[in-house]
C-alpha positions as CSV (number, residue, x, y, z in Angstrom):
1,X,-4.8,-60.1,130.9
2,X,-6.3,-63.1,132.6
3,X,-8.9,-65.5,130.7
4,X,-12.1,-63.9,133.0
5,X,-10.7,-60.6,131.8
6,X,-10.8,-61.5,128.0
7,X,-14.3,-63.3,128.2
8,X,-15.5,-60.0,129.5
9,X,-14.1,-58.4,127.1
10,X,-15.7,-60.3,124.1
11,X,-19.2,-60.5,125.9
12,X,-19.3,-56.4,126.3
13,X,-18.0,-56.6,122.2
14,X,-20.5,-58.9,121.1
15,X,-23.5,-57.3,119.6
16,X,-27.2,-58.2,121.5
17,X,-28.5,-60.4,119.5
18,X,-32.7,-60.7,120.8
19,X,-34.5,-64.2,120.1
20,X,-35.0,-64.3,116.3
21,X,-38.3,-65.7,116.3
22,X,-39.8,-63.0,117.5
23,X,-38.6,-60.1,115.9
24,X,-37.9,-61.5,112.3
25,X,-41.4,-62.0,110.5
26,X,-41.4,-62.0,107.2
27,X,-44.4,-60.0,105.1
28,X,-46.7,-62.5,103.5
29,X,-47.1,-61.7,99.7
30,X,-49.7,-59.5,98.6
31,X,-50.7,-60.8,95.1
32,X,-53.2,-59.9,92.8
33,X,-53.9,-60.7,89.2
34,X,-54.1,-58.0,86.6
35,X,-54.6,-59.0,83.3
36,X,-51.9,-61.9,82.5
37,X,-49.6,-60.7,85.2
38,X,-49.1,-61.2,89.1
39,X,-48.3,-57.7,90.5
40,X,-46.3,-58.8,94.0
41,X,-47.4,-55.6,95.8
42,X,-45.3,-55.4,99.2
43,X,-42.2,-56.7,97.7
44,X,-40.4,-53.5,98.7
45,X,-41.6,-54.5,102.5
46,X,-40.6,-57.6,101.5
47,X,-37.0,-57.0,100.5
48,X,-36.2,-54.0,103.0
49,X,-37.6,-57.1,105.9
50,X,-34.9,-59.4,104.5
51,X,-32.3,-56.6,104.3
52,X,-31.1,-57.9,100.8
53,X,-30.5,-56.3,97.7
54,X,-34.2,-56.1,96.0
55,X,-32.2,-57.2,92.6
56,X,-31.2,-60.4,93.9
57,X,-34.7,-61.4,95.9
58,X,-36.2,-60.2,92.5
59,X,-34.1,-62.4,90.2
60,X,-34.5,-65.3,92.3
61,X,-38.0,-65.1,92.4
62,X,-38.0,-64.7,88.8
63,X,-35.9,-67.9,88.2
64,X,-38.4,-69.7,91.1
65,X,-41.3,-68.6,89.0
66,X,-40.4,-69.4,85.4
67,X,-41.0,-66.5,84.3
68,X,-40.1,-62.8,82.8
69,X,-40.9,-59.8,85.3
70,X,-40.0,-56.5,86.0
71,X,-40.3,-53.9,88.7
72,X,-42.6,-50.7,87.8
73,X,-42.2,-47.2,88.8
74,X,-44.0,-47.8,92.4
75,X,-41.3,-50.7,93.2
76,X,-44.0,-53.7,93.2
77,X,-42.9,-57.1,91.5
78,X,-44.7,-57.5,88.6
79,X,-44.7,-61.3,87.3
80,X,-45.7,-62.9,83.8
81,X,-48.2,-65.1,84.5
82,X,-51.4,-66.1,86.7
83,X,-49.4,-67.2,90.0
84,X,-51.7,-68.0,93.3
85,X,-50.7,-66.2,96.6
86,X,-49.1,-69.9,97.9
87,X,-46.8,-70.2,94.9
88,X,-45.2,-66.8,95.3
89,X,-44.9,-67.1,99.0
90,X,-43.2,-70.8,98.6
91,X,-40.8,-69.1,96.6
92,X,-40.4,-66.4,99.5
93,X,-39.8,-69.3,101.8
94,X,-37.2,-71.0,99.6
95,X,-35.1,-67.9,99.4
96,X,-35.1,-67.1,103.0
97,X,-34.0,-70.9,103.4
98,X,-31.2,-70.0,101.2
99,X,-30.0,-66.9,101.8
100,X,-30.9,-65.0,104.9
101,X,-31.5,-68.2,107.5
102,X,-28.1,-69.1,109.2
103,X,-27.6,-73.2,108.8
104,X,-26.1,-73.2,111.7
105,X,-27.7,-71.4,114.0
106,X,-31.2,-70.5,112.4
107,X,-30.3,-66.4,113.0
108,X,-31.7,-64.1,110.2
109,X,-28.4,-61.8,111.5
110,X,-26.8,-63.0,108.5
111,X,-25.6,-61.2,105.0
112,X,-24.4,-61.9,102.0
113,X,-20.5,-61.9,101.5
114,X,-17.7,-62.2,98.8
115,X,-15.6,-64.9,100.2
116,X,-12.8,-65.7,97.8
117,X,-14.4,-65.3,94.6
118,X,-17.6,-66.9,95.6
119,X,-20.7,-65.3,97.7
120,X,-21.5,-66.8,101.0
121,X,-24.1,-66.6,103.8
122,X,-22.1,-65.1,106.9
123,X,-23.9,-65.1,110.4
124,X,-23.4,-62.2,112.7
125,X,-24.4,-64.2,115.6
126,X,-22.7,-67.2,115.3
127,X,-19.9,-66.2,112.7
128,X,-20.5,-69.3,110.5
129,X,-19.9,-69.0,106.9
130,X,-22.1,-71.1,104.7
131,X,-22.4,-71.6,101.0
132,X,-25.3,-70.3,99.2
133,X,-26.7,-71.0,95.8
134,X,-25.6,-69.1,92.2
135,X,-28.3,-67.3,90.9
């Protein structure tokens, strides 16, 4: 097999992989104040958007926040606390920084891995592997 036969080979295995920008949008919160608590209403939007575990966007956000919380019966975030719309969508941000935006590459084609003992970022577009925070 011939180099021009093995490039065409890996381009017909290579997933299609559209421009990221415009199919990956992620939800703006949907916050509202109830009582002393922030209910997060689309966080199940949120987290199924993100394609990560909704325990470990939860828990971050919850460590982001400084706060307790818990997730009721109809799957909405709900946050100890008076938090405006802007705070809980920074925290969004931060976490899609972290751990679903490739550093290499910018894809959200990425999931989280164990790598050796130790989670990492892995791309599916570009195959980079890349550190991420412990929570």
């Amino acid at each position: 097999m011939d180099y021009e036969d093995s490039l065409d080979r890996a381009l017909d295995e290579t997933p299609e992989i559209t421009d990221s920008a415009d199919r990956f949008q992620v939800p703006d919160p949907t916050v509202r104040s109830e009582g002393n608590e922030t209910i997060y209403e689309n966080f199940g939007e949120t987290h199924d958007r993100l394609n990560r575990d909704r325990s470990h966007l939860f828990k971050f956000l919850q460590t982001e926040l400084g706060t307790s919380a818990g997730i009721d019966d109809r799957g909405r975030a709900r946050f100890t606390g008076d938090f405006k719309q802007s705070r809980v969508a920074d925290a969004v941000d931060e976490y899609v920084e972290s751990f679903v935006t490739c550093s290499e590459c910018g894809s959200p084609d990425t999931r989280l891995v164990e790598e050796r003992g130790a989670t990492v970022l892995k791309c599916d577009a570009c195959g980079a592997l890349s550190a991420v925070p412990d929570l």
